[in-house]
N, CA, C and O atoms as a DFTB+ gen file, in Angstrom:
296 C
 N C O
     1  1      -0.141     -19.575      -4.105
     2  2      -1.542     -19.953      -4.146
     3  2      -2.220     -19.175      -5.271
     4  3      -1.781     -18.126      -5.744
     5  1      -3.236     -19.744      -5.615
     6  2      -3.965     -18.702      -7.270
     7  2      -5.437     -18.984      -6.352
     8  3      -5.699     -19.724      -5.404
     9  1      -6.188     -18.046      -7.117
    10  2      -7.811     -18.354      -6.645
    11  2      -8.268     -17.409      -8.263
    12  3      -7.654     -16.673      -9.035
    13  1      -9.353     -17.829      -8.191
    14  2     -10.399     -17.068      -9.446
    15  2     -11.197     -16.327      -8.799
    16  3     -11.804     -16.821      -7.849
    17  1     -11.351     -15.242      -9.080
    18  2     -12.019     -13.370      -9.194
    19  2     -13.001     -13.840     -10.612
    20  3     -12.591     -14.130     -11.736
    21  1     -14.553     -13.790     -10.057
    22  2     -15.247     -13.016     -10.982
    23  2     -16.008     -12.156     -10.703
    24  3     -16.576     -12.054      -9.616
    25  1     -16.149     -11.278     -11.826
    26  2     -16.724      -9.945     -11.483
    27  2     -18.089      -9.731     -12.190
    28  3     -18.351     -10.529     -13.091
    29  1     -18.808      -8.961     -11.963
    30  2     -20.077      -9.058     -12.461
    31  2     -20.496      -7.360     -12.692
    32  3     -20.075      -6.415     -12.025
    33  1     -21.363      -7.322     -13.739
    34  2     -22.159      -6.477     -14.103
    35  2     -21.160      -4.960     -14.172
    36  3     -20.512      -4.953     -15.219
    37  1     -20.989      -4.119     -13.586
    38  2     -20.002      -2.905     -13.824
    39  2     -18.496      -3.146     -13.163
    40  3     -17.571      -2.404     -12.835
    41  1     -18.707      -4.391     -13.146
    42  2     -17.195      -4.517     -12.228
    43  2     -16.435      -5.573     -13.648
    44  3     -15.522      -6.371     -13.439
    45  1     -16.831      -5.420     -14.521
    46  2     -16.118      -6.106     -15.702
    47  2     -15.839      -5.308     -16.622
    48  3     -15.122      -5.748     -17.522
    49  1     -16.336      -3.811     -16.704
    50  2     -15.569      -2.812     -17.312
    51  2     -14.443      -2.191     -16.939
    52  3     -14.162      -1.703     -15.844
    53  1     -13.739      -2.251     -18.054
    54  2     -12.035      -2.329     -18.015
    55  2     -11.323      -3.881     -17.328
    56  3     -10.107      -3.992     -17.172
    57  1     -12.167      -4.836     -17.022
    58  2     -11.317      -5.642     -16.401
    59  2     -12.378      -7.304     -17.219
    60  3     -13.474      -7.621     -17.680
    61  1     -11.064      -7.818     -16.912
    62  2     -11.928      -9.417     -17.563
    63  2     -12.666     -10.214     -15.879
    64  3     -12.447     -10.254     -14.668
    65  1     -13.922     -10.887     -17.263
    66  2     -15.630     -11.595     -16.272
    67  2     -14.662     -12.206     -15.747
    68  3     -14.808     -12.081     -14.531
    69  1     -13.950     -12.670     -15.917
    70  2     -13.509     -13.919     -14.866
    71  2     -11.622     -13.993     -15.164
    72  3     -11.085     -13.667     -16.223
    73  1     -10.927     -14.488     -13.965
    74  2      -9.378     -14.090     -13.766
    75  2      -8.672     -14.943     -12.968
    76  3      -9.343     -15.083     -11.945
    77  1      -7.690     -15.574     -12.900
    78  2      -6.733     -16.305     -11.992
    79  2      -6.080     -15.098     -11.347
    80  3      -5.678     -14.182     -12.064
    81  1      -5.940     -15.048      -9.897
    82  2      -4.871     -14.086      -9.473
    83  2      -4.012     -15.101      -8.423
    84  3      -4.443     -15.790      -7.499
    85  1      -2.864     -14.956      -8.839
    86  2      -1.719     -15.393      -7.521
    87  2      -1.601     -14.387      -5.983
    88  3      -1.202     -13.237      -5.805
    89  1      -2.080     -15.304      -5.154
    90  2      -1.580     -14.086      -3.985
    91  2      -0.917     -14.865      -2.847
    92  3      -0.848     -16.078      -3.046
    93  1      -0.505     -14.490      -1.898
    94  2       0.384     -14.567      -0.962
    95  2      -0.298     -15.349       0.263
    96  3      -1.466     -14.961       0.266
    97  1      -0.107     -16.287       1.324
    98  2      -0.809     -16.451       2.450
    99  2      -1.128     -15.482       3.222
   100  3      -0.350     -14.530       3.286
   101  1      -2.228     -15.474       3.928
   102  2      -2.515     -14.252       4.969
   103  2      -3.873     -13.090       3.848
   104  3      -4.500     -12.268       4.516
   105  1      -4.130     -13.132       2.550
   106  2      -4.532     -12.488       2.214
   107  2      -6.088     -12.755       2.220
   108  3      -6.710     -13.759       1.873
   109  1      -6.531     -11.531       2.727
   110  2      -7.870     -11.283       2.571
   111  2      -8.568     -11.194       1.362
   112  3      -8.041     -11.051       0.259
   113  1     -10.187     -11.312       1.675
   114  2     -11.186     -10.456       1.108
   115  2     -11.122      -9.270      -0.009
   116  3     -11.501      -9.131      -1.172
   117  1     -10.131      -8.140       1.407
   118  2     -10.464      -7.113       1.001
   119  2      -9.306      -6.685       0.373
   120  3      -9.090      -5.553      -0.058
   121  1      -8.501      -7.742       0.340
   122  2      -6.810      -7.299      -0.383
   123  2      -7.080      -7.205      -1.412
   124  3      -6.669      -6.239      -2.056
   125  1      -8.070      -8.398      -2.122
   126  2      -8.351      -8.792      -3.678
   127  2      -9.171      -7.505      -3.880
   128  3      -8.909      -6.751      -4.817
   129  1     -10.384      -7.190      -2.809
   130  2     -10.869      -5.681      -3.770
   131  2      -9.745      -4.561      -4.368
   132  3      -9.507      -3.917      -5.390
   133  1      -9.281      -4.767      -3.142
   134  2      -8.075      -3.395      -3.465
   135  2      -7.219      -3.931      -4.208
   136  3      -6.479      -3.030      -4.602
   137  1      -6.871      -5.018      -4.668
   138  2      -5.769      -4.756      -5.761
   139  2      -6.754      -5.265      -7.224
   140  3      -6.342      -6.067      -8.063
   141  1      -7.751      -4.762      -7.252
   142  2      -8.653      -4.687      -8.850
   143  2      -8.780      -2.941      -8.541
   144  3      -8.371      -2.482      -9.608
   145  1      -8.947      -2.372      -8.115
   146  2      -8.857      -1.073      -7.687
   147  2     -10.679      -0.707      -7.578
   148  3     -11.230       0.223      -8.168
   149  1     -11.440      -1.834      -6.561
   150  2     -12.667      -1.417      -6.252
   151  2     -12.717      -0.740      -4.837
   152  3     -11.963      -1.039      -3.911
   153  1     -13.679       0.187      -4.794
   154  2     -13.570       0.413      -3.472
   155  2     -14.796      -0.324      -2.416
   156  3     -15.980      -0.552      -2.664
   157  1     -14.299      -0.487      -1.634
   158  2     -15.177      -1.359      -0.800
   159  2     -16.405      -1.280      -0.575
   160  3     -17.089      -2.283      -0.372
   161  1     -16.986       0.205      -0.577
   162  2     -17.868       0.459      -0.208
   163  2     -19.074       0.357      -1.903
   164  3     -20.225       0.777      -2.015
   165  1     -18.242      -0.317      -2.907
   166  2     -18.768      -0.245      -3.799
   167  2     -19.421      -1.723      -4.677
   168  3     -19.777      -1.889      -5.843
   169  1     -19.345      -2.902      -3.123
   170  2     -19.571      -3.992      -3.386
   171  2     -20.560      -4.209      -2.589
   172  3     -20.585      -4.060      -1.367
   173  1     -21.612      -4.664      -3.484
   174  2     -22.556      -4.889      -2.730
   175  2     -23.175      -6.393      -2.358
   176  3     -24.206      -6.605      -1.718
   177  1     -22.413      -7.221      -2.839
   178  2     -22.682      -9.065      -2.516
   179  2     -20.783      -9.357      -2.942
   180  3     -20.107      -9.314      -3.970
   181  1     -20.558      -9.617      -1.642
   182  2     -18.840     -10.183      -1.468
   183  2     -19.065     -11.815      -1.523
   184  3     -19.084     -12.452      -0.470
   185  1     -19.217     -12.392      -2.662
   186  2     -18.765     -14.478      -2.092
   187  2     -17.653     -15.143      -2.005
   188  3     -16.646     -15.118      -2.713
   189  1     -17.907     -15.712      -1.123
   190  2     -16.545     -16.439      -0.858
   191  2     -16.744     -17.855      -1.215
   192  3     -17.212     -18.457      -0.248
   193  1     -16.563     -18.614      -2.245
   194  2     -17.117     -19.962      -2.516
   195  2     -18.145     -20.165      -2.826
   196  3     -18.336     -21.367      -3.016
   197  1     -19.245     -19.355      -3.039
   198  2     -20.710     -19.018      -3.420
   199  2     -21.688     -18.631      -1.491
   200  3     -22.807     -18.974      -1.107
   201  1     -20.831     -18.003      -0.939
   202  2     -21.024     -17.811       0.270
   203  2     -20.908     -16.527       0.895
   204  3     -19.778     -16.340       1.346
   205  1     -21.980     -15.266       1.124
   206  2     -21.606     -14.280       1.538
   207  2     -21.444     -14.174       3.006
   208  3     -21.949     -14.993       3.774
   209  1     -20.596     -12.959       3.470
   210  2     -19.559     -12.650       4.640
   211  2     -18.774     -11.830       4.563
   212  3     -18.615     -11.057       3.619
   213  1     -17.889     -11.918       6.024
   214  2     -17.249     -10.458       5.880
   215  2     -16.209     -10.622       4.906
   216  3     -15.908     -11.572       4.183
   217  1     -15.471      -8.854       5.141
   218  2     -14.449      -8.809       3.778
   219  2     -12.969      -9.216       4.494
   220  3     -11.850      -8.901       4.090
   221  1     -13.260      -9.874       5.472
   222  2     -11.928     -10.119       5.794
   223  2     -11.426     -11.411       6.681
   224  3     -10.857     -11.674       7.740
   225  1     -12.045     -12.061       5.492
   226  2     -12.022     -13.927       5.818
   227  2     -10.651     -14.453       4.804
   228  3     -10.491     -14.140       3.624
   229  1      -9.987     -15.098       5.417
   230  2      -8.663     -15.282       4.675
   231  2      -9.101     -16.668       3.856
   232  3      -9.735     -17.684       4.140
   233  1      -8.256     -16.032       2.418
   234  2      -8.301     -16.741       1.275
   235  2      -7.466     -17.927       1.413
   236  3      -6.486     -18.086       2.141
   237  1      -8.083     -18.830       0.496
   238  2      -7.272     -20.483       0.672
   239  2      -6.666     -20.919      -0.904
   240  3      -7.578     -20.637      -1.681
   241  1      -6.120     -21.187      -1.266
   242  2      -5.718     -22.090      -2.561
   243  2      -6.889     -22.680      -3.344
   244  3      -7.296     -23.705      -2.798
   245  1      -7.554     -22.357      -4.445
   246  2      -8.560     -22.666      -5.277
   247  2      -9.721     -21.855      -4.943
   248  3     -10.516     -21.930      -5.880
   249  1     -10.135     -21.155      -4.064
   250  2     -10.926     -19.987      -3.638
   251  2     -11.447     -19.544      -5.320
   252  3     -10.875     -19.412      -6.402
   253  1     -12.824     -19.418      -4.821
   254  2     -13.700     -18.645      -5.849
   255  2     -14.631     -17.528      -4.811
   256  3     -15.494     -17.620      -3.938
   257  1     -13.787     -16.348      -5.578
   258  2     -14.291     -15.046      -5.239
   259  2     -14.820     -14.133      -6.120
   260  3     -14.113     -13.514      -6.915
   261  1     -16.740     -13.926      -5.987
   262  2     -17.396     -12.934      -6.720
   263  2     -17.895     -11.567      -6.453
   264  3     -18.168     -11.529      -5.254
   265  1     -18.085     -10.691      -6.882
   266  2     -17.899      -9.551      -6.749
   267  2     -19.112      -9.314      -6.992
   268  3     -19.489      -9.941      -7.982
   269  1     -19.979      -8.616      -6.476
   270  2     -21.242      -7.945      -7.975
   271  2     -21.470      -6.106      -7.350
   272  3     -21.844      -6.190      -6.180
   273  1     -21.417      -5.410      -7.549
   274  2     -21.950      -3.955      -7.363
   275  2     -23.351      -4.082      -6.846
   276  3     -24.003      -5.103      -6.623
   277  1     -23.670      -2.813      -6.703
   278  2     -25.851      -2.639      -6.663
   279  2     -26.322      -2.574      -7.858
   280  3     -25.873      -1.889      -8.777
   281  1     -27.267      -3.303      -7.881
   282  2     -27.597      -3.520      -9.225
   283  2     -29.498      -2.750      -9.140
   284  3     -30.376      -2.964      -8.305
   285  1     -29.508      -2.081     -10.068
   286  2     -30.895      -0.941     -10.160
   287  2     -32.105      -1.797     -11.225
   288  3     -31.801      -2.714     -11.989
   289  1     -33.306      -1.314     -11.067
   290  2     -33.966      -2.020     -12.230
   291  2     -35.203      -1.485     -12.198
   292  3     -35.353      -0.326     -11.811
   293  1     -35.956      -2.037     -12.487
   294  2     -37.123      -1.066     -12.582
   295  2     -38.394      -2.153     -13.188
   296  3     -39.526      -1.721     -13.400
């Protein structure tokens, strides 16, 4: 199965905006954080299809998963 990872705002340094990853059935949410090497507690809007929820809703074949950090402003 493949799904697309995009990442947003500090989560695209060192890594590319947008990515195909192959993964396995059974895989989560939170598998895909951990294998970009984010830590969980460092995501602050998880989508699943343009849909936020928990981190441990199992991924399907064509899955679009976005990432974004806390974002500050002023």
């Amino acid at each position: 199965m493949e799904i697309e990872v995009r990442l947003f705002a500090t989560f695209r340094e060192g890594r590319e905006k947008k990515q195909k990853i192959k993964i396995n059935e059974n895989t989560i949410l939170l598998d895909i954080i951990e294998l970009l090497n984010i830590d969980e507690e460092e995501v602050a809007i998880m989508l699943l299809n343009g849909r936020d929820g928990a981190s441990d809703r199992l991924l399907k074949d064509g899955d679009i998963v976005s990432l974004f950090p806390p974002v500050g402003g002023g």
